[in-house]
Z-matrix of the N, CA and C atoms (Angstrom, degrees):
N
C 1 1.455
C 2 1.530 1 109.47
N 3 1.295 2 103.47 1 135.25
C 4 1.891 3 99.91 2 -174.20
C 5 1.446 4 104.23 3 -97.43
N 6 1.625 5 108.62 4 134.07
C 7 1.167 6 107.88 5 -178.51
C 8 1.737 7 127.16 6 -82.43
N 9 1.104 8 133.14 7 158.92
C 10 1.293 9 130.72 8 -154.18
C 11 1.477 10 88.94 9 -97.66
N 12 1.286 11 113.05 10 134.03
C 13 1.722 12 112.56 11 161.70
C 14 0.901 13 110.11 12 -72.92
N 15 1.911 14 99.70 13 172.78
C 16 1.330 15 106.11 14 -166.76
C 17 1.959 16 103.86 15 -87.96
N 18 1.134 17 113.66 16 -15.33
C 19 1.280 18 102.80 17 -178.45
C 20 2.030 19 110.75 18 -78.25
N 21 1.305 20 112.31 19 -14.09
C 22 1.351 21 107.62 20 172.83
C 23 1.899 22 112.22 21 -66.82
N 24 1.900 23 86.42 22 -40.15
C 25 1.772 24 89.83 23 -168.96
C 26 1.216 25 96.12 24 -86.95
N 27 1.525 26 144.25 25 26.20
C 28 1.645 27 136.29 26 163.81
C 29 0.969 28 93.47 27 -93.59
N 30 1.742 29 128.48 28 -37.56
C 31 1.565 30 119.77 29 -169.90
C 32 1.431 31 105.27 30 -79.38
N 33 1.395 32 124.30 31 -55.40
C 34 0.950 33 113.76 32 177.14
C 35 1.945 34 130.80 33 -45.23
N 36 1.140 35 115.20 34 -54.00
C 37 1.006 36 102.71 35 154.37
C 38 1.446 37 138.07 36 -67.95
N 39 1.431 38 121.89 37 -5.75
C 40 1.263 39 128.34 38 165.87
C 41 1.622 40 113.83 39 -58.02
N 42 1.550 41 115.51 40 -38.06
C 43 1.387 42 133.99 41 -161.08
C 44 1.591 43 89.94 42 -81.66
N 45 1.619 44 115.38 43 -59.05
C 46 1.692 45 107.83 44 -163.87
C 47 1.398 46 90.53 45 -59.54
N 48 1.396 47 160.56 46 -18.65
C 49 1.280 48 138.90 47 -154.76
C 50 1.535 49 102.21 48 -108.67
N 51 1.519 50 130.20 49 -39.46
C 52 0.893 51 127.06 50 144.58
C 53 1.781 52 138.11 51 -37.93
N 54 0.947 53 102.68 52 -24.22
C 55 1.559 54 111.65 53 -178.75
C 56 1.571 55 103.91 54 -102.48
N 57 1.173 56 118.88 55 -37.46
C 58 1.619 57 123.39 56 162.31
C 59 1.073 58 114.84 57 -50.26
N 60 1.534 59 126.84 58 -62.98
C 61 0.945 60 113.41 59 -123.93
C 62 1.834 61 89.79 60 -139.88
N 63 1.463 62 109.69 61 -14.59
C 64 1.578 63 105.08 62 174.26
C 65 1.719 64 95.77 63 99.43
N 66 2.026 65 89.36 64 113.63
C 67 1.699 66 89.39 65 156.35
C 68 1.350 67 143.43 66 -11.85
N 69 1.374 68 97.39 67 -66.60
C 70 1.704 69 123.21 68 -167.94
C 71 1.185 70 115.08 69 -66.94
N 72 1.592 71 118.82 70 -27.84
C 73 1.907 72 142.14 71 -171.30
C 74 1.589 73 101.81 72 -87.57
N 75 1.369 74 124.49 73 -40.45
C 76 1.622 75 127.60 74 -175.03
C 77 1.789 76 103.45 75 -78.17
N 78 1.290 77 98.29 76 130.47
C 79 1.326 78 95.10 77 166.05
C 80 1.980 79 112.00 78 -125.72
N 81 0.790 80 118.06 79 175.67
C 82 1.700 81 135.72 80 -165.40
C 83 1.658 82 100.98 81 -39.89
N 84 1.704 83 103.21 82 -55.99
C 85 1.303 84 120.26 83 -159.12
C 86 1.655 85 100.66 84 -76.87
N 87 1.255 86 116.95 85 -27.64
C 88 1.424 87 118.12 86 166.89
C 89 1.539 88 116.12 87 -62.40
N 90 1.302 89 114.09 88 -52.90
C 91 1.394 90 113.32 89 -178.36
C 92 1.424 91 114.35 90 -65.70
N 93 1.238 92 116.44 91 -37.29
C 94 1.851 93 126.53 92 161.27
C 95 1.842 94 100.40 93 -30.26
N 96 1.647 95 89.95 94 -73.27
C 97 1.624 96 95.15 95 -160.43
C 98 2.058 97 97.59 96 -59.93
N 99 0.802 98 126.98 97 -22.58
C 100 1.440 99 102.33 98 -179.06
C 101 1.406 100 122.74 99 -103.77
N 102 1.969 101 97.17 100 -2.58
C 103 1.651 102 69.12 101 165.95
C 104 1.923 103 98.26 102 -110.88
N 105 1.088 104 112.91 103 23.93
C 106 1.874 105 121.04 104 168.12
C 107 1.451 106 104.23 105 73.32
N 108 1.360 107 91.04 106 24.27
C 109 2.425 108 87.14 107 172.95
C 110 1.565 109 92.40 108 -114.04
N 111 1.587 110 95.28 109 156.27
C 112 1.448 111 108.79 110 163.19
C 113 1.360 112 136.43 111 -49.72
N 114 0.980 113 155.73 112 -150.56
C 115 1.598 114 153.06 113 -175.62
C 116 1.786 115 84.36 114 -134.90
N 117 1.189 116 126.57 115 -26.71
C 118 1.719 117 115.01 116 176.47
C 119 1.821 118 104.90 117 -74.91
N 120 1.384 119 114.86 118 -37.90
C 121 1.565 120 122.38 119 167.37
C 122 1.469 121 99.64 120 -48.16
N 123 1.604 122 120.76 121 -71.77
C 124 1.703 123 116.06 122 -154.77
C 125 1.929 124 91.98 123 -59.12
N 126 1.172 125 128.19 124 -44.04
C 127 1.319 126 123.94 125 -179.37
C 128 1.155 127 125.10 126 -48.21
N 129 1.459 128 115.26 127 -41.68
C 130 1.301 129 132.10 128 157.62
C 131 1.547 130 122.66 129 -41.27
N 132 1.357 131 113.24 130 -42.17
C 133 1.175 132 114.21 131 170.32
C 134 1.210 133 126.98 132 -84.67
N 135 1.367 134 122.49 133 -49.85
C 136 1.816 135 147.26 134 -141.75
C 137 1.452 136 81.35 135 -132.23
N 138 1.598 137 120.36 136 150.23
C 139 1.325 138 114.56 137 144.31
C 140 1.601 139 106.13 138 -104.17
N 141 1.149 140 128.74 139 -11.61
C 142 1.193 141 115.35 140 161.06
C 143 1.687 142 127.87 141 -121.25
N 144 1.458 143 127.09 142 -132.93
C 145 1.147 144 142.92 143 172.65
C 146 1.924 145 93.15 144 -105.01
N 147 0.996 146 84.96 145 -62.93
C 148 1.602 147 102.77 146 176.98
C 149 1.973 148 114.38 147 -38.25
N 150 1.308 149 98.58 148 -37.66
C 151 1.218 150 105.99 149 -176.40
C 152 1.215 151 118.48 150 -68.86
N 153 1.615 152 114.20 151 -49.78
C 154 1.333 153 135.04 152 -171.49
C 155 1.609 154 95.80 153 -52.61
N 156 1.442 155 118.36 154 -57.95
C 157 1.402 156 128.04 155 173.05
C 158 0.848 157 110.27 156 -48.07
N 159 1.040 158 162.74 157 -39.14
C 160 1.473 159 175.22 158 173.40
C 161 2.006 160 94.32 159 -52.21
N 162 0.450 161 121.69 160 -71.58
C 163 1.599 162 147.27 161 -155.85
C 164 1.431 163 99.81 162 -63.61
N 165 1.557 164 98.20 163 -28.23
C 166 1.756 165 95.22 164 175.33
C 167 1.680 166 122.58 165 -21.63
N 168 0.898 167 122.76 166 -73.98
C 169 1.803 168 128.68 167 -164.50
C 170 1.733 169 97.48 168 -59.37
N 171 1.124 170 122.32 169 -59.78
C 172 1.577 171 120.03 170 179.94
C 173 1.865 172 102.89 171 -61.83
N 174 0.803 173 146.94 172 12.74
C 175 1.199 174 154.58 173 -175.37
C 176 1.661 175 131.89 174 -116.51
N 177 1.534 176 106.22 175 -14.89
C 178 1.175 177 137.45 176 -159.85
C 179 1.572 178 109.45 177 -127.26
N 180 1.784 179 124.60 178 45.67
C 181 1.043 180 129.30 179 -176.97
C 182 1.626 181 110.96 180 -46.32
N 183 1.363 182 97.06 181 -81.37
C 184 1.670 183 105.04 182 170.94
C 185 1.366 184 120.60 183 -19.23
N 186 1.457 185 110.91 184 -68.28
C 187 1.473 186 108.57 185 178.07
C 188 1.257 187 113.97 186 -31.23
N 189 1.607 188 118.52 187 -51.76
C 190 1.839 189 120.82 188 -159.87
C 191 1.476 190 97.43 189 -85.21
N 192 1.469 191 113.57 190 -49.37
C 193 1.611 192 98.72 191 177.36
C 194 1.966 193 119.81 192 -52.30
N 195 1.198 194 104.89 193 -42.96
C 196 1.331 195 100.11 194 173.34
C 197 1.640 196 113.73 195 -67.10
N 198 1.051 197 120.71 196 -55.62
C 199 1.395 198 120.10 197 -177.52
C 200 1.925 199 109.96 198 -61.42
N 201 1.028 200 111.03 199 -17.81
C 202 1.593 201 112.38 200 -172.01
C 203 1.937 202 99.13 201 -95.19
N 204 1.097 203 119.96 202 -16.83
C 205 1.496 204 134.16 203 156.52
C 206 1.222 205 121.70 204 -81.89
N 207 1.521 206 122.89 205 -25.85
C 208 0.944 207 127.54 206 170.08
C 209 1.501 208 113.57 207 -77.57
N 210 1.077 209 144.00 208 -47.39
C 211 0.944 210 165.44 209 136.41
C 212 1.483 211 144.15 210 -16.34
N 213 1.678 212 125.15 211 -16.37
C 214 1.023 213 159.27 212 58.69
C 215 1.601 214 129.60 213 19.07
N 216 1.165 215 122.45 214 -38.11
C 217 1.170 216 112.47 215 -173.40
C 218 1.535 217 98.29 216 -105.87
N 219 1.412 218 118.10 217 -8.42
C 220 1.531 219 117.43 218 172.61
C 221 1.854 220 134.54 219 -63.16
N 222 1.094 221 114.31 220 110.51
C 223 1.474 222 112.04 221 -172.71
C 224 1.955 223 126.72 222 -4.33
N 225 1.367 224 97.83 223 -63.14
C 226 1.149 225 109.70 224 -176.15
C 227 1.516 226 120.39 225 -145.00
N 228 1.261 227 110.58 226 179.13
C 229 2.082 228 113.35 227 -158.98
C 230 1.434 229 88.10 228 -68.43
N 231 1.352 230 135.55 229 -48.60
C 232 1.444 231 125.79 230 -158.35
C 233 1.704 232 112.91 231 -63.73
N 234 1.550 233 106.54 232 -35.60
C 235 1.216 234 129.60 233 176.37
C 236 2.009 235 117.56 234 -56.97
N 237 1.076 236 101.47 235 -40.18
C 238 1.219 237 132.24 236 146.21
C 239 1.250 238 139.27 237 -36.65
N 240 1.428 239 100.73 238 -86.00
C 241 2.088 240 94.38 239 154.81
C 242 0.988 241 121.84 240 -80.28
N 243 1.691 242 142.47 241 12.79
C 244 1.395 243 137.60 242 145.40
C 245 1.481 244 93.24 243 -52.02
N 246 1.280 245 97.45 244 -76.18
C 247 1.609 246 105.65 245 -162.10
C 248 1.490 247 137.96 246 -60.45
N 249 1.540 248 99.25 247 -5.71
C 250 1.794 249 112.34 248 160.72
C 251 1.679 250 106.06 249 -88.47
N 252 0.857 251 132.65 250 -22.56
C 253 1.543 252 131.37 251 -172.63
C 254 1.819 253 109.94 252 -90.21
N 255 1.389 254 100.89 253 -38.54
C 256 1.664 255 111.62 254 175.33
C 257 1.465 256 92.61 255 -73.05
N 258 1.409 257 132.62 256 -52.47
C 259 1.643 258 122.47 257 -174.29
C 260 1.352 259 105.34 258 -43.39
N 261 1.468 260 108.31 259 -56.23
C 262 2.049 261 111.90 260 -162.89
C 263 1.364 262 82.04 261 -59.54
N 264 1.242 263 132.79 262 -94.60
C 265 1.580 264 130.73 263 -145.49
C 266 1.759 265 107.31 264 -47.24
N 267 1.320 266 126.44 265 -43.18
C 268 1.484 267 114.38 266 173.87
C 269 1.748 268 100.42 267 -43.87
N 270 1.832 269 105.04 268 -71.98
C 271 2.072 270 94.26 269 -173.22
C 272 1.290 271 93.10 270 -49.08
N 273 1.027 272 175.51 271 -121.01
C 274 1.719 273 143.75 272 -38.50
C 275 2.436 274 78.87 273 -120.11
N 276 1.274 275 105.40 274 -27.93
C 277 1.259 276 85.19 275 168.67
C 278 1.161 277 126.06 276 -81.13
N 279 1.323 278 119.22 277 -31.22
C 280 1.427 279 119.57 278 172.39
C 281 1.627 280 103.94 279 -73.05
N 282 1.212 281 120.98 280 -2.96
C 283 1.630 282 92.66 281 163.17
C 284 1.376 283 126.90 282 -79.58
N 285 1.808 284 110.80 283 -23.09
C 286 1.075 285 121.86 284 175.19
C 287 1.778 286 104.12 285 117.63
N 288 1.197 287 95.49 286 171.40
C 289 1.163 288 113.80 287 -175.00
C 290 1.985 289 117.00 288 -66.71
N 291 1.301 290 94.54 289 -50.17
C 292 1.891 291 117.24 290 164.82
C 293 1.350 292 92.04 291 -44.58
N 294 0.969 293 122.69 292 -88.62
C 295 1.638 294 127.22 293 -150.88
C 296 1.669 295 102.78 294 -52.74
N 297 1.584 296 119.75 295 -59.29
C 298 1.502 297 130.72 296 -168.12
C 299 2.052 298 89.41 297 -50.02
N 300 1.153 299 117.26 298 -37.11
C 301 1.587 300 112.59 299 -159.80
C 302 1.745 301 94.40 300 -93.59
N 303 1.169 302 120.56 301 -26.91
C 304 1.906 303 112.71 302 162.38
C 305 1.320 304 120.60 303 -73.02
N 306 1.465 305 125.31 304 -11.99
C 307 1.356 306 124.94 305 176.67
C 308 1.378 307 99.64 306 -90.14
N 309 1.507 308 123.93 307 -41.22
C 310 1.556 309 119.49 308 -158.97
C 311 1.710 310 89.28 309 -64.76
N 312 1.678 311 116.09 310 -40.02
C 313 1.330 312 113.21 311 -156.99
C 314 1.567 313 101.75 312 -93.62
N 315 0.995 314 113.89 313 -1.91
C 316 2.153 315 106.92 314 151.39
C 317 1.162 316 104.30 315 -79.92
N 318 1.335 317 150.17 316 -49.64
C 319 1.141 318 123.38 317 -149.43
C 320 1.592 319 98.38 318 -119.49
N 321 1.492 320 129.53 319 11.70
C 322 1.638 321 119.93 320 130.20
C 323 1.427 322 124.45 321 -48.12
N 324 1.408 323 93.85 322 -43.00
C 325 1.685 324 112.38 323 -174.87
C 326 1.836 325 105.66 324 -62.93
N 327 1.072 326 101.22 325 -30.96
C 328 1.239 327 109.97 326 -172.82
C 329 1.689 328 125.30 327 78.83
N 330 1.267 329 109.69 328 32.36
C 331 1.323 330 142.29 329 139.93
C 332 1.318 331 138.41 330 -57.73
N 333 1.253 332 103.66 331 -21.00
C 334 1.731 333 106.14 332 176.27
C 335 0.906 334 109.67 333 -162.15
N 336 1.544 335 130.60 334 177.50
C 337 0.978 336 140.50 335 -131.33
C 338 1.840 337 129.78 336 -149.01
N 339 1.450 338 93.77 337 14.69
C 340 1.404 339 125.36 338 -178.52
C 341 1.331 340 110.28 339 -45.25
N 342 1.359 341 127.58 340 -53.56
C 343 1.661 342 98.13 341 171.92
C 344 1.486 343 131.37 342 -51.89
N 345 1.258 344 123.07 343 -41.26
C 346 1.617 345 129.62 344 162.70
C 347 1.135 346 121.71 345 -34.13
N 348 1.440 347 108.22 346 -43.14
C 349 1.316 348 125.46 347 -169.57
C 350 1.659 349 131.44 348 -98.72
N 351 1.502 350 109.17 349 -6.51
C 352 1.234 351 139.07 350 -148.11
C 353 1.875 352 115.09 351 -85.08
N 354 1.394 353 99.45 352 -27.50
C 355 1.365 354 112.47 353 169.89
C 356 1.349 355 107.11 354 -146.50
N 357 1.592 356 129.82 355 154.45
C 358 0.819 357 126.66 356 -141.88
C 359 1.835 358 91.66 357 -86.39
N 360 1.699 359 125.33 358 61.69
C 361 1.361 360 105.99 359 -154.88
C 362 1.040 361 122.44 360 -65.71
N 363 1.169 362 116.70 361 -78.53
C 364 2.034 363 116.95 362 -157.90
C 365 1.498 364 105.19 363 -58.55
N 366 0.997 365 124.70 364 -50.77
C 367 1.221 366 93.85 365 -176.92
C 368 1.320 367 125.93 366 -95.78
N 369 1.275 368 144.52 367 10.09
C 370 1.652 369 152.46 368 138.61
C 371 1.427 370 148.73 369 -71.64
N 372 1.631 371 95.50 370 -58.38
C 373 1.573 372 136.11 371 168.33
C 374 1.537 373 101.70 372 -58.97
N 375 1.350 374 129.34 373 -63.06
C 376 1.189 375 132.13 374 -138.37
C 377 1.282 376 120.26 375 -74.62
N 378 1.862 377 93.14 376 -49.41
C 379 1.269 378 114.60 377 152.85
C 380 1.421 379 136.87 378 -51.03
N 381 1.635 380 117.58 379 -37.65
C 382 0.984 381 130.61 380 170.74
C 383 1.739 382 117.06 381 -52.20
N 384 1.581 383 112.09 382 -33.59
C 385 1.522 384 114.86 383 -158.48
C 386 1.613 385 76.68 384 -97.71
N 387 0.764 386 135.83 385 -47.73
C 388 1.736 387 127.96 386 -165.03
C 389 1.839 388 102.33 387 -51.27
N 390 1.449 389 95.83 388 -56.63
C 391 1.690 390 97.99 389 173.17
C 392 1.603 391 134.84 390 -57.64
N 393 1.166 392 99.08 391 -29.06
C 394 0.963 393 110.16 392 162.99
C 395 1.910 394 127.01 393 -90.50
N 396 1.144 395 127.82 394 -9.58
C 397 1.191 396 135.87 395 160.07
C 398 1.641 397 110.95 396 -83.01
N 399 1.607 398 110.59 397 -36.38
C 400 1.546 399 94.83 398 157.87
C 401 1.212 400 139.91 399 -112.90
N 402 1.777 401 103.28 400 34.96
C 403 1.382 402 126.97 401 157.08
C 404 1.423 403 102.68 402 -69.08
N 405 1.592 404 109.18 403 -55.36
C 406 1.253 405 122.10 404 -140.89
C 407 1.690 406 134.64 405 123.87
N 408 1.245 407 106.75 406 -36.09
C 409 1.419 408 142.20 407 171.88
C 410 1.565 409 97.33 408 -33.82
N 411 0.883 410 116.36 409 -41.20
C 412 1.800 411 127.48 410 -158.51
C 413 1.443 412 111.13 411 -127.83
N 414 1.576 413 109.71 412 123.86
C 415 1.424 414 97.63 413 -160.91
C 416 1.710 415 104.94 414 -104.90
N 417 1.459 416 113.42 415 -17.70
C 418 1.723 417 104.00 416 160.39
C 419 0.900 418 122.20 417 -85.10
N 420 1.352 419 94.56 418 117.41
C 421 1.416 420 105.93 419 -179.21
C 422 2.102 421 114.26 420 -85.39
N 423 1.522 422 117.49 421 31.47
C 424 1.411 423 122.22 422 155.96
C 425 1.889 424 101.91 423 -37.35
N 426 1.032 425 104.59 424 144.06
C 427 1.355 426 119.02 425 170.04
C 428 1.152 427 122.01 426 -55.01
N 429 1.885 428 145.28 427 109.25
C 430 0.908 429 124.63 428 -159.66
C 431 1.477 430 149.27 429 -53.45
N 432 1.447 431 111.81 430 -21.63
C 433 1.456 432 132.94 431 168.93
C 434 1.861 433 116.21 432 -60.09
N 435 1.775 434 103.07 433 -37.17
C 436 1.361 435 116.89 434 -168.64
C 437 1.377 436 100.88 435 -86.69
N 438 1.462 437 141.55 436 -19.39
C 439 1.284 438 153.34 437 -169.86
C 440 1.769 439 97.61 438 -107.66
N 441 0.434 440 121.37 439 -58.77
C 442 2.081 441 120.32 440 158.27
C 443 1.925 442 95.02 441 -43.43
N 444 1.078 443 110.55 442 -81.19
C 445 1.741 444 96.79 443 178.89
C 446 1.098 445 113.20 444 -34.52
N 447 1.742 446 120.15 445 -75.96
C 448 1.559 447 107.79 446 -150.97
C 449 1.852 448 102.10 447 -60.77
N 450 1.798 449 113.17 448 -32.59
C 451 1.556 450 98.24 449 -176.14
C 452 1.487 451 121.22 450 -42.80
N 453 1.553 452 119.47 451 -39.61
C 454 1.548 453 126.18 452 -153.98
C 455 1.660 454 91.22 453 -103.27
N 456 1.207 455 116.33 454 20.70
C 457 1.614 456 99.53 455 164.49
C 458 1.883 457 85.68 456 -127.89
N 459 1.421 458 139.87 457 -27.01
C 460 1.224 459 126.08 458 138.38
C 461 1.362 460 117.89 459 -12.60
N 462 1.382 461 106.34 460 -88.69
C 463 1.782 462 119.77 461 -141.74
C 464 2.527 463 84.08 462 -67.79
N 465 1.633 464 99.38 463 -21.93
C 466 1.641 465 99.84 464 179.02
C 467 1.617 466 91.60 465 -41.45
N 468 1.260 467 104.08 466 -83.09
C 469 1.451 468 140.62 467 -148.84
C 470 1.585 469 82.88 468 -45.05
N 471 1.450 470 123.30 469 -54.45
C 472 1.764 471 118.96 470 -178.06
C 473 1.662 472 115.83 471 -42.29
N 474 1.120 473 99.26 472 -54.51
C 475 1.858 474 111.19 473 179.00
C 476 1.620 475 97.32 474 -59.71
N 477 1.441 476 126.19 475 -76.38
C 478 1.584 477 108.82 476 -172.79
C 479 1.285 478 120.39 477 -48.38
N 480 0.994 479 130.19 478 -24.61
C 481 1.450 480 122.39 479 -174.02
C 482 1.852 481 97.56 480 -100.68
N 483 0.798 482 123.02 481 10.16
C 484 1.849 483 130.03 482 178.57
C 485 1.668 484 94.75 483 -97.95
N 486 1.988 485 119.98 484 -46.68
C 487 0.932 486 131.38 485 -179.64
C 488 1.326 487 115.56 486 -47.56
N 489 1.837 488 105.28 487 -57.43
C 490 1.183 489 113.07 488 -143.24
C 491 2.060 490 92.84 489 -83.48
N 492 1.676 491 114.58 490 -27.25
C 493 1.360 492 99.84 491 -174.83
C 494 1.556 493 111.78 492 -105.71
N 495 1.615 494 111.18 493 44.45
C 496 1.557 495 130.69 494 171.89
C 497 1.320 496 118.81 495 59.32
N 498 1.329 497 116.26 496 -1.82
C 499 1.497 498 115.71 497 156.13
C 500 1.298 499 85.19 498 102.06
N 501 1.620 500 121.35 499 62.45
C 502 1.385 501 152.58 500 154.02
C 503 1.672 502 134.25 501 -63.97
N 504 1.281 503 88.48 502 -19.10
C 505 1.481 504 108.12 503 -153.59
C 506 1.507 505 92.61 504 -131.34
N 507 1.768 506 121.33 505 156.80
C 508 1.419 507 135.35 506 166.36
C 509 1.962 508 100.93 507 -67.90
N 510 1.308 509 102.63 508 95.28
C 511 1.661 510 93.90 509 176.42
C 512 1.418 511 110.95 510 -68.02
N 513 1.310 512 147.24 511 -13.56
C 514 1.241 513 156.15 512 -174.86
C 515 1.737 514 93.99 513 -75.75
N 516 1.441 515 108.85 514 -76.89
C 517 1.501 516 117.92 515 -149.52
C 518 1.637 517 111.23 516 -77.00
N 519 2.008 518 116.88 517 -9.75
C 520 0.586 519 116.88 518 124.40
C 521 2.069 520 146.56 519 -1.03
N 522 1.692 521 72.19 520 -107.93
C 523 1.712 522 104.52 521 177.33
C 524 1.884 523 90.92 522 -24.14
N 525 1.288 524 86.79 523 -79.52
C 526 1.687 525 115.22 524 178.66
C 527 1.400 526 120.31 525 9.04
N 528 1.639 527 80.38 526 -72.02
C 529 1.601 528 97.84 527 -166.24
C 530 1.714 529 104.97 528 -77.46
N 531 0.824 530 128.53 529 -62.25
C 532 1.632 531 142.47 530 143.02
C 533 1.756 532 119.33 531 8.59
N 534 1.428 533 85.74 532 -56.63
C 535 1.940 534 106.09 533 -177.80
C 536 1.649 535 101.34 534 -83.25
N 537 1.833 536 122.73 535 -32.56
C 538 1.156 537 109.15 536 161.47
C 539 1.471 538 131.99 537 -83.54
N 540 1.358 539 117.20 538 -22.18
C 541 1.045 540 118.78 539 172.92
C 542 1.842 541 126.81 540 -70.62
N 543 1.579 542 113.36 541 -15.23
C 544 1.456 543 140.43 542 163.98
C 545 2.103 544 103.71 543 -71.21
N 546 1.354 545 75.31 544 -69.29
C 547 2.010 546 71.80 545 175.68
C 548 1.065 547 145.81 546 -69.93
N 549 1.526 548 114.37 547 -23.68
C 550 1.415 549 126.58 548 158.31
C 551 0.955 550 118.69 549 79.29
N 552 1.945 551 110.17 550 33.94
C 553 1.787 552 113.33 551 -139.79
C 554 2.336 553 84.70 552 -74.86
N 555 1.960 554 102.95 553 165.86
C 556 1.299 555 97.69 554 -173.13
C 557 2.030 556 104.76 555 -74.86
């Protein structure tokens, strides 16, 4: 049986305490004590709080292996990048509102690095909109790289304003409508 490092179980428990209990409320020495490593271990990994957050997407194997299997078994490419873009925004909703408003505010800060990282792009996404624009499936024909950009600063702009009016709104059906109304799928 392979054992889990300790920097997976800092994140992991970094996230349950964050989602409990609110970003802003967890501090370093908390996440130490629950996942039973030192504060020289979390350093070892993260240099900050900020960091660990940061790290989100590389941190979240399962998620991509399941969702990248999931994903696969779908009819066609359009079917496909519906369903990778509705996955990200469901996790970032199920993290909650705390967490979605500590990521926007690491990488305002300029701490992280979440757009890069935000959809699975260049090598999934990109391809996906190209195939599907010369399926047919997709009726803008924007260049696929530039239509992957403006989407993931879209579905951005969806989460801050989900943030800023407390999670008022269907963030799913949202995204949704938003991601179809950009693609123009036929």
């Amino acid at each position: 049986m392979e054992k889990i490092s300790a920097k997976i179980i800092l994140f992991e428990k970094a996230m349950e305490l964050f989602r409990r209990d609110g970003y802003d409320n967890v501090t370093i020495q908390q996440i130490c004590r629950e996942a039973n490593v030192t504060r020289n271990a979390f350093y070892y990994y993260f240099n900050s709080k900020e960091a660990l957050l940061s790290s989100y997407f590389e941190n979240i194997p399962s998620f991509t292996q399941s969702l990248m299997a999931d994903v696969l078994k779908l009819p066609n490419d359009w079917e496909k990048l519906r369903y990778l873009i509705e996955a990200h925004m469901k996790l970032i909703e199920r993290e909650g509102i705390s967490v979605c408003r500590a990521f926007i505010r690491v990488n305002m800060d300029g701490n992280g690095d979440l757009l890069s990282k935000y959809y699975v792009s260049e090598t999934v996404t990109i391809p996906l909109v190209r195939n599907c624009q010369n399926t047919g499936l997709i009726r803008n024909m924007t260049e696929p790289e530039w239509l992957v950009y403006l989407a993931t600063r879209l579905m951005l702009g969806i989460l801050v304003t989900w943030c800023c009016k407390n999670g008022e709104f269907d963030l799913i059906a949202v995204s949704r409508e938003a991601f179809i109304g950009l693609m123009q799928p036929v």
